[in-house]
C-alpha positions in Angstrom: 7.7 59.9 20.8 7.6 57.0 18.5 9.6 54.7 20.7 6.7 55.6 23.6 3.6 54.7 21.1 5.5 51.5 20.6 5.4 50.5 23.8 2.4 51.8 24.3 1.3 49.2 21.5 2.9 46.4 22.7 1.4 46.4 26.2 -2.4 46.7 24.5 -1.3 43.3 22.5 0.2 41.6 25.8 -2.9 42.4 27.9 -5.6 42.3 25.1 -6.5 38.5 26.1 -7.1 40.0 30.0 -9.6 43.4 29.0 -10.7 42.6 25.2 -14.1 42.3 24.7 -15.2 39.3 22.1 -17.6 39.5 19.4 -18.1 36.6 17.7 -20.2 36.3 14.0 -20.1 34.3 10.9 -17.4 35.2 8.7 -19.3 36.9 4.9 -17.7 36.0 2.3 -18.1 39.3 -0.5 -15.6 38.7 -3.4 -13.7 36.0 -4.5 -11.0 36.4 -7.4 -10.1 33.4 -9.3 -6.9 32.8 -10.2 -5.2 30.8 -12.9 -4.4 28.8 -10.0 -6.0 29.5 -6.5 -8.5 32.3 -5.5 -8.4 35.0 -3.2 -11.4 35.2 -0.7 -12.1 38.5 0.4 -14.9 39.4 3.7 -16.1 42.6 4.5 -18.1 43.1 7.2 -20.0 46.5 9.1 -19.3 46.4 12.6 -20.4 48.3 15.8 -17.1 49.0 17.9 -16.6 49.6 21.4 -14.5 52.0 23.0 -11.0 49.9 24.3 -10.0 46.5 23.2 -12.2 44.1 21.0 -11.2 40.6 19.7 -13.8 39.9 16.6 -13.9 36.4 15.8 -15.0 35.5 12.7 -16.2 31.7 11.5 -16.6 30.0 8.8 -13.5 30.7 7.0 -11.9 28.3 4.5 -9.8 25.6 6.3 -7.2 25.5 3.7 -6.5 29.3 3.9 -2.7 29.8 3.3 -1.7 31.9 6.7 1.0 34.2 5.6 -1.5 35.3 3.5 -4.0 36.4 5.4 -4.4 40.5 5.1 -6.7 42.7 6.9 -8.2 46.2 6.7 -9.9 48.8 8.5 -11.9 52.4 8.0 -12.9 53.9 10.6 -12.2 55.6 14.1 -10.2 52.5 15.1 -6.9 50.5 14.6 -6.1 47.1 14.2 -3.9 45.3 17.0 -3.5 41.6 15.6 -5.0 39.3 12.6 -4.5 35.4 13.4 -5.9 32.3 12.2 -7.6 30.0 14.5 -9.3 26.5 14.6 -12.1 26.2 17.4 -13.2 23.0 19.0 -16.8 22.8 20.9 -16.1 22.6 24.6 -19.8 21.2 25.4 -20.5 18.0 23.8 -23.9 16.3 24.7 -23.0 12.0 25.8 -25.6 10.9 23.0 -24.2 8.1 20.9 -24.7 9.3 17.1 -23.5 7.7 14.0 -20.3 8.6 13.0 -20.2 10.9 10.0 -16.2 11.6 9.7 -15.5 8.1 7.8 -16.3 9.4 4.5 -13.3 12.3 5.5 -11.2 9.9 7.1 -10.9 7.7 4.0 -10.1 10.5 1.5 -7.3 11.9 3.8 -6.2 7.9 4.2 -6.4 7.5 0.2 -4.3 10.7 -0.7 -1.8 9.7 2.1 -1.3 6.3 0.2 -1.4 8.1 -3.0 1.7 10.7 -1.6 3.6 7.3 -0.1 3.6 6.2 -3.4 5.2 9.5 -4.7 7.2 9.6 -2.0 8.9 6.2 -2.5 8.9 7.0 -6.5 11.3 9.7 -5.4 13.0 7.5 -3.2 13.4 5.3 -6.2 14.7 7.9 -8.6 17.2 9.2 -6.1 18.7 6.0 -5.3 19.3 5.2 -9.0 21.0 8.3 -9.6 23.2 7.4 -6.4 24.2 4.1 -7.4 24.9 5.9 -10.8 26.9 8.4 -9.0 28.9 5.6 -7.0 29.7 3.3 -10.1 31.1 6.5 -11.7 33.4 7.4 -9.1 34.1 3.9 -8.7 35.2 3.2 -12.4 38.7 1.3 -12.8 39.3 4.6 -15.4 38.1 7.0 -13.2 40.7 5.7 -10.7 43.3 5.6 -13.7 44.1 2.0 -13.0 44.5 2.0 -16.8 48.0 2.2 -18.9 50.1 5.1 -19.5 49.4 5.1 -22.9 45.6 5.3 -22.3 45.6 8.7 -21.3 43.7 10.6 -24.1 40.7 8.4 -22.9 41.3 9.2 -19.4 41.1 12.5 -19.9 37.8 12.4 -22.3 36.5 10.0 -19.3 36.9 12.9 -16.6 35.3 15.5 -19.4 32.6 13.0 -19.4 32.7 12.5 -15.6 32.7 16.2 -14.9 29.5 16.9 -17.3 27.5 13.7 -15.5 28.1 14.6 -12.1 26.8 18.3 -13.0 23.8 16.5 -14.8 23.2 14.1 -11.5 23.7 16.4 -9.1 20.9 18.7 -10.6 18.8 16.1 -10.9 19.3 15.3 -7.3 18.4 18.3 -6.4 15.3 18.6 -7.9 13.9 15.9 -6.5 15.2 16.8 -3.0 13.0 20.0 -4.0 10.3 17.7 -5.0 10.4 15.2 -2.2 10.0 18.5 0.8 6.8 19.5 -1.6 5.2 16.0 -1.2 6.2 16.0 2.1 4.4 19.0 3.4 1.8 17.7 1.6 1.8 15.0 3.5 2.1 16.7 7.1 -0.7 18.6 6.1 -2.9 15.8 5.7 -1.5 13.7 8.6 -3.0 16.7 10.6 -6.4 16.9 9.2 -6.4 13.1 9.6 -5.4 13.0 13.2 -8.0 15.7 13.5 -11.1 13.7 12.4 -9.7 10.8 14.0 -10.0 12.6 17.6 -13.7 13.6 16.7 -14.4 10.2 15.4 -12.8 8.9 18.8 -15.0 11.5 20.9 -18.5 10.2 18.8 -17.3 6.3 19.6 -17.0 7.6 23.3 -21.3 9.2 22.8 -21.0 12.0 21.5 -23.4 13.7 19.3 -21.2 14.5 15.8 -23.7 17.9 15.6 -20.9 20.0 17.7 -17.9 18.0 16.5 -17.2 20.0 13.6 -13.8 22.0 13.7 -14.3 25.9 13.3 -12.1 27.6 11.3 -11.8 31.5 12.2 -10.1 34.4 11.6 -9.3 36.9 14.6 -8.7 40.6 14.4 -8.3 42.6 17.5 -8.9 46.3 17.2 -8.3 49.1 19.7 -10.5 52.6 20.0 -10.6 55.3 21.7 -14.2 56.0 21.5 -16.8 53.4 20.3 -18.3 53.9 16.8 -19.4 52.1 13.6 -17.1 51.0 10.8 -16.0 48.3 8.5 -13.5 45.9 9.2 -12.4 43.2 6.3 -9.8 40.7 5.5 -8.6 38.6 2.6 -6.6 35.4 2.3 -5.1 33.5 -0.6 -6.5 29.1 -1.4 -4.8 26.8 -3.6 -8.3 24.8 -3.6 -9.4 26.9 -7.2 -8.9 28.0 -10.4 -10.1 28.1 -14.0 -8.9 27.2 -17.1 -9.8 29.7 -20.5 -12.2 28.2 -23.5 -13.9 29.9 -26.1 -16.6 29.6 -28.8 -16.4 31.3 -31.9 -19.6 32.2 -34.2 -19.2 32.9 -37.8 -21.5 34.2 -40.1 -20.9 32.9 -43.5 -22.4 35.4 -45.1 -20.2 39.0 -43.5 -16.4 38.9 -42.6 -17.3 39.1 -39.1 -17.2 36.4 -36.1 -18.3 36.2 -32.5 -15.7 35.8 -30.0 -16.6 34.7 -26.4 -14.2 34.2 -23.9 -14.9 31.7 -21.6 -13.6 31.2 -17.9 -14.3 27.3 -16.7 -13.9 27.8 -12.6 -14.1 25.4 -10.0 -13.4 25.7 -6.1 -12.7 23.0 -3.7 -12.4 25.2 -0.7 -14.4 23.5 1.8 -16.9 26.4 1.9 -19.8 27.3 -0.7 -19.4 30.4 -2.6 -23.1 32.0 -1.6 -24.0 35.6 -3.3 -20.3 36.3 -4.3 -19.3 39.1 -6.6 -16.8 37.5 -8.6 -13.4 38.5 -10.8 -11.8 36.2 -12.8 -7.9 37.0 -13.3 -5.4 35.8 -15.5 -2.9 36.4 -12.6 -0.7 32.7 -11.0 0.5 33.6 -7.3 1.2 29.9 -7.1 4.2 30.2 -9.7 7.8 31.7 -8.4 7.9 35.4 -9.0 11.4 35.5 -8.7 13.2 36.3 -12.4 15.5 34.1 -13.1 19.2 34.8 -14.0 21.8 34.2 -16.2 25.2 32.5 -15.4 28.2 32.8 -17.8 29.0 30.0 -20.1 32.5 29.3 -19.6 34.2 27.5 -23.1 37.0 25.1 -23.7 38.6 23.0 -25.9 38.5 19.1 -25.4 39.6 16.2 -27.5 36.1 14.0 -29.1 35.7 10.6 -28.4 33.3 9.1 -30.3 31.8 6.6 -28.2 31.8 8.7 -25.2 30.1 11.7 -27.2 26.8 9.3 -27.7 26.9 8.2 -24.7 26.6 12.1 -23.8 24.0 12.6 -26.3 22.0 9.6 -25.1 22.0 10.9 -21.6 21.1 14.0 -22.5 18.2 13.4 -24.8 17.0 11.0 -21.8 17.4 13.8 -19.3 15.8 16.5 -21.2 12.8 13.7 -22.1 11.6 13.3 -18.6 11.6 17.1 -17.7 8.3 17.4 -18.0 -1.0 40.2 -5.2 -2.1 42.6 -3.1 -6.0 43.6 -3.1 -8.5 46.3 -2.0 -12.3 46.0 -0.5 -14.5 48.1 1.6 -15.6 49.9 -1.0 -30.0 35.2 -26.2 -32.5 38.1 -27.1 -33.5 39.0 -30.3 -33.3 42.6 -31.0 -33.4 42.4 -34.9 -29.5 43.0 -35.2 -27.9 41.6 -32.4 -28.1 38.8 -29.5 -27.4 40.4 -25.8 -24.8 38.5 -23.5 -23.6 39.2 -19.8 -20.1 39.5 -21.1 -21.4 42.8 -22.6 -21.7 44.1 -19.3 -18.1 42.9 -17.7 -15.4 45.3 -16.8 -12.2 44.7 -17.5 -9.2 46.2 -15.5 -5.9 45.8 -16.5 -3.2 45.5 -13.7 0.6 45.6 -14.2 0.8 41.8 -14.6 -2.3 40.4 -15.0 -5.8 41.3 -16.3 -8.8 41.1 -14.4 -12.5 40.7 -15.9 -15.3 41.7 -13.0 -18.6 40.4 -13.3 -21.6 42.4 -12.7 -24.0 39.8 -11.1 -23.1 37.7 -8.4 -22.9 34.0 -8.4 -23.3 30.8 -6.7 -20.7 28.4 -6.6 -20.6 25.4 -4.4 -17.3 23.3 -3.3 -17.5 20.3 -5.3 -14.9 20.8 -8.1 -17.8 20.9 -10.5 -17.2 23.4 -13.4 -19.0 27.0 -13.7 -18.6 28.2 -17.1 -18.3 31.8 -17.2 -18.7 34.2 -19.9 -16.1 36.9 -19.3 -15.6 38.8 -22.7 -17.6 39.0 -26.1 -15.7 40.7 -28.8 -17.0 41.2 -32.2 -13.6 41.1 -34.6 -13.2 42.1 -38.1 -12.0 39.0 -40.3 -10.6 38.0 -43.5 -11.5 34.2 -44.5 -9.5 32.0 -46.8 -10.0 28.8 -47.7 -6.6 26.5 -47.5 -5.6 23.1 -49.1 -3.0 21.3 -48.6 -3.9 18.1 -50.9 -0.8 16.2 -50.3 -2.1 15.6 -46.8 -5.5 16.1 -47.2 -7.5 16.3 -50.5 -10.4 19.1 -48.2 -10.2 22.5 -48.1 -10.2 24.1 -44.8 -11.9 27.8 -44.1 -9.8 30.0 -42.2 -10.3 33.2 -40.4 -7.7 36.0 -39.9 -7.9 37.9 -37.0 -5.6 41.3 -36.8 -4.1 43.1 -33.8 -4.6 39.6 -31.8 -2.8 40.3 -28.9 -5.2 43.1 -27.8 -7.5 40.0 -26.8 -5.5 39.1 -24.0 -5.7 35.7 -25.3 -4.4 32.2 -23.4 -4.5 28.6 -24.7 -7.8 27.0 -24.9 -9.7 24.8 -26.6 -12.7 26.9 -28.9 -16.2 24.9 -30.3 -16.7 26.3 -33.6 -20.5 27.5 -35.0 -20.9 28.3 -38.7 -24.2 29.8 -39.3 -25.5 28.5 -36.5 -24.6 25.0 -36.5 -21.6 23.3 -34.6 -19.1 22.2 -37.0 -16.1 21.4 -34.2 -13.6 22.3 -31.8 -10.2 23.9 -32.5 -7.4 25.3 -30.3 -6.1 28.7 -29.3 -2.5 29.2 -28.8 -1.3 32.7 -27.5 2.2 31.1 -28.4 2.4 32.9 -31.6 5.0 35.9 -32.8 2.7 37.3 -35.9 0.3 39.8 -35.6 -2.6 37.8 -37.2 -4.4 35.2 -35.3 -5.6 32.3 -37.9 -8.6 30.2 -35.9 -9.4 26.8 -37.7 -13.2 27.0 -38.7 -13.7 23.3 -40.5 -13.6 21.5 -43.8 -15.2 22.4 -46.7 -15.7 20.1 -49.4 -17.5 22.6 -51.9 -13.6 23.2 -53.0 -12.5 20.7 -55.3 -8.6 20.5 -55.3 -6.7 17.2 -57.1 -3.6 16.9 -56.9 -1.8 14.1 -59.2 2.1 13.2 -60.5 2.6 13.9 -64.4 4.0 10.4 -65.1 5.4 11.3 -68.6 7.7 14.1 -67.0 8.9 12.4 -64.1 12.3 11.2 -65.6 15.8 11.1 -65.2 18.1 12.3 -66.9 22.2 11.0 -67.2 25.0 13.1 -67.2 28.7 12.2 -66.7 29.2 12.4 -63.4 25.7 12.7 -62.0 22.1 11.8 -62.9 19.1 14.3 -62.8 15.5 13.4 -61.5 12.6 15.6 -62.3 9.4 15.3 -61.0 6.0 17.4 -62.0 3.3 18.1 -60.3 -0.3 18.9 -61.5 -3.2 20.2 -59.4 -6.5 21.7 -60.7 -8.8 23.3 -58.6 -12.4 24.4 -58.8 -15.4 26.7 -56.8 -18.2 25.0 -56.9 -19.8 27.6 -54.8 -21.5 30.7 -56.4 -19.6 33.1 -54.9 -15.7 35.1 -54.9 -13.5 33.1 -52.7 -10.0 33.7 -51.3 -7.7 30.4 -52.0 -4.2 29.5 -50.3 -3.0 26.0 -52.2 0.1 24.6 -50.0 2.3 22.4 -51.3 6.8 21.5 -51.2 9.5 20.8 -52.5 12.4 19.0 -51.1 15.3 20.4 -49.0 19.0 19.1 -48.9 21.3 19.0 -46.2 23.8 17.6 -48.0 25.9 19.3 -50.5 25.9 16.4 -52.8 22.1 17.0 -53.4 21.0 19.7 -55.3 17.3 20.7 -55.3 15.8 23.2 -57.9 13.1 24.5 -58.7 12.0 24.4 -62.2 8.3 25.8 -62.5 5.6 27.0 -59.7 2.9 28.9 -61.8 4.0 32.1 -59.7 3.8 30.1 -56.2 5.7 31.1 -53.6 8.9 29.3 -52.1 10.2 29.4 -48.9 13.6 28.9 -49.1 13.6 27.5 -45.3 11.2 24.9 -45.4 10.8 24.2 -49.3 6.7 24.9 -49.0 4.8 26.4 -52.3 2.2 28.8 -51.5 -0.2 30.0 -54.2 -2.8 32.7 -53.2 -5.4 33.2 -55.5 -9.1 34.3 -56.2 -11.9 32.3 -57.4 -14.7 33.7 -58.7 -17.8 31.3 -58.9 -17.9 27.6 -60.5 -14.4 28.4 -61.8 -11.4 26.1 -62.4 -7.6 26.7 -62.1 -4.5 24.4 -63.2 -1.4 24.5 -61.6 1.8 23.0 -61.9 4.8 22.3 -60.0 8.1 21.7 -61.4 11.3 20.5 -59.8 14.8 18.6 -60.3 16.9 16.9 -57.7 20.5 16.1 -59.3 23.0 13.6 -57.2 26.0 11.6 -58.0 25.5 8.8 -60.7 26.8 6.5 -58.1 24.2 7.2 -55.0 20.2 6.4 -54.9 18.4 8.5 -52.8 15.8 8.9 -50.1 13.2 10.9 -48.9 10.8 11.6 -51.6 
């Protein structure tokens, strides 16, 4: 039975283009969801069916649509035979000599072709150099063990060294073989869409009007009934022309531990068709990266005699190496209140998929295909915070306010750059980083000079001291700090002490006023309270003791 409705389904597609009625309309655009990179574009359309075979062509369809991706759907009393992408030249053209409008797109295909021969023959360049490299190693009187018997400790560092270069050449080879078949489907692309406008530009030079020259880009879906009907019939398809990027703005009031957080999605499209009257979702989801995990190999050791020379030479490479490394979907289905403002990211939705998150916006928007930027509120959150103010006067003799945010990661956070308002006035930008292992989020909110910190050296007890065998150099530190303001604040003073790789050096700390040391990185924290217009002294003690015979460096 199966293998008859198979064949039964393979003779409707082989004779569809014979008995298939065509129905031809513009193609309505109803969602698009904006990718980290790319969009999807998703059409939905009502439709009156007849009974048989009917081909519906739809235009006006993005012309950079990735193919494989295009994805279709019905509901209904129907079934669909075939989905296909199509580009549509007029076959009447009226012999009316126009002014050629396809320059401005000629020169922009010609400019990014340039633009990818330049790439191209930087690859070229790179590869080359890495073959010569390849060749002079091989090549090498050593290598070839033209040298003396008695050099053979050398030989056999030179093949260690040989062995780990060809590995390093040969991967960088191959990446920019990888590379290189990237830029050049780039480059077919474009030679196509080039030789395309050149034939219409030939046809207008020839009389043509230009107001039927323009390709059509269409999607085709064939369906087959049984009995005619009404349904809906939709598709989807995946662009690389879009994206967004994340930003954010951050209000603080100064006078509640409380701040505003808006999330902010900055989308643009360069999809050769405007965005008219779309409902729009914004997703933190990337189908342009691999999807692939990646996997472990085992790491093989070995013992092998060192040669100086030859181990920075390794290190040299190395370091120069690592220096220049640089979804499925569904469809067919301010104001002052006296307490609070009203935004449009109160009434998103948020809807959190497996691997991604998606915010859905409840009005629909306008966006037009000119890479411009659409800034986009997606989230508001109003977050519980605990500010401190932070100094760090060897750097920088301001304090800086701080605000701690808890349970960060709920936010579904990404990097971004956030503008700063304190009481209502812009005092800056700062970054967000989602690259961050603690619980608490700390946002930068700006200097504050109402905090008075000096920090100064206490000449008198800077001294050495000379034993027999070693000398002992102790250095004090003095800061004072006052509130000027007439409220309770909550104070972080920052502030180090040296570290010692070397055993000879010995680093210790003498007096800290209760600070607290990190015995990684040698910083001082002291965390204290403030209350209004008062002052605190604080002092820093340490001693570094080295051999009577050695100066030293670093402080």
């Amino acid at each position: 039975m199966k293998t008859q409705i198979f064949s039964i389904f393979i003779l409707l597609v082989f004779i569809k283009n014979l008995t298939a009625e065509t129905k031809t309309q513009k193609a309505n655009l109803d969602k698009a969801t904006v990718f980290l990179s790319g969009a999807q574009l998703n059409y939905n359309h009502t439709i009156n069916f007849s009974k048989g075979v009917t081909e519906y062509v739809f235009d006006g369809v993005s012309p950079f649509l990735n193919q494989n991706s295009i994805f279709s759907a019905a509901k209904g009393d129907f079934f669909i035979l075939d989905t296909k992408y199509n580009i549509s030249y007029p076959k009447e053209i009226t012999a009316n000599k126009s002014t050629p409008k396809y320059s401005n797109q000629i020169k922009n295909l010609e400019d990014s072709l340039s633009i990818i021969l330049f790439d191209l023959e930087e690859i070229n360049d790179k590869k080359n150099v890495l073959l010569s490299e390849k060749t002079m190693l091989t090549n090498n009187r050593m290598m070839k063990g033209e040298y003396k018997k008695d050099s053979l400790a050398i030989l056999k560092d030179g093949i260690d060294y040989l062995r780990n270069r060809m590995n390093n050449i040969n991967l960088e080879l191959l990446k920019l073989k990888k590379n290189e078949f990237k830029v050049n489907k780039r480059k077919d692309f474009l030679e196509q869409k080039l030789a395309e406008y050149n034939s219409l530009e030939s046809l207008v030079n020839d009389g043509a009007t230009t107001s039927n020259l323009q390709p059509i880009y269409q999607v085709i879906i064939t369906i087959s009934a049984e009995n005619a009907g009404i349904g809906n019939l939709g598709f989807s398809y995946f662009v690389a022309q879009a994206g967004w990027s994340s930003a954010y703005e951050v209000r603080v009031n100064g006078n509640e531990n409380k701040l505003e957080f808006f999330q902010l999605a900055k989308i643009f499209q360069n999809t050769g068709l405007d965005w008219q009257n779309v409902n729009l979702v914004v997703s933190t989801g990337n189908p342009g990266i691999s999807n692939v995990k990646p996997n472990l190999t085992a790491m093989i050791l070995g013992f092998r005699p060192i040669n100086k020379n030859i181990e920075i030479l390794s290190k040299t490479r190395t370091e120069d190496l690592l220096s220049s490394v640089t979804t499925g979907s569904t469809f067919l289905n301010e104001v002052d209140d006296e307490t609070k403002s009203i935004y449009l990211s109160d009434y998103n939705t948020q809807t959190n998929q497996m691997t991604r998150v998606d915010y859905n916006i409840p009005i629909k928007y306008n966006i037009e295909s000119n890479n411009q930027i659409h800034t986009v509120n997606i989230k508001k959150n109003n977050l519980n915070t605990d500010f401190k103010y932070v100094s760090i006067p060897k750097l920088d003799s301001d304090a800086f306010l701080t605000a701690s945010i808890a349970n960060w990661d709920d936010l579904n956070l990404l990097p971004g750059e956030a503008k700063i308002f304190f009481d209502g006035s812009f005092v800056g930008n700062t970054t967000i980083s989602n690259i961050n292992t603690s619980d608490t989020l700390s946002i930068d909110l700006g200097r504050d000079r109402t905090i008075i910190c000096e920090r100064k050296k206490l000449p008198s007890t800077t001294k050495e001291k000379i034993l027999l065998d070693a000398k002992i150099i102790e250095t004090a530190i003095e800061f004072s700090i006052r509130n000027t303001k007439n409220t309770v604040i909550n104070y972080s003073l920052v502030d180090q002490i040296p570290k010692s790789n070397d055993k000879d050096i010995e680093v210790k700390l003498i007096q800290s006023s209760n600070g607290k040391l990190n015995e990684d990185n040698g910083l001082v924290t002291w965390n204290l309270k403030l209350n209004p217009k008062e002052t605190k002294t604080i002092k820093l003690v340490y001693q570094i003791k080295i051999p009577i015979n050695k100066a030293i460096s670093g402080i």
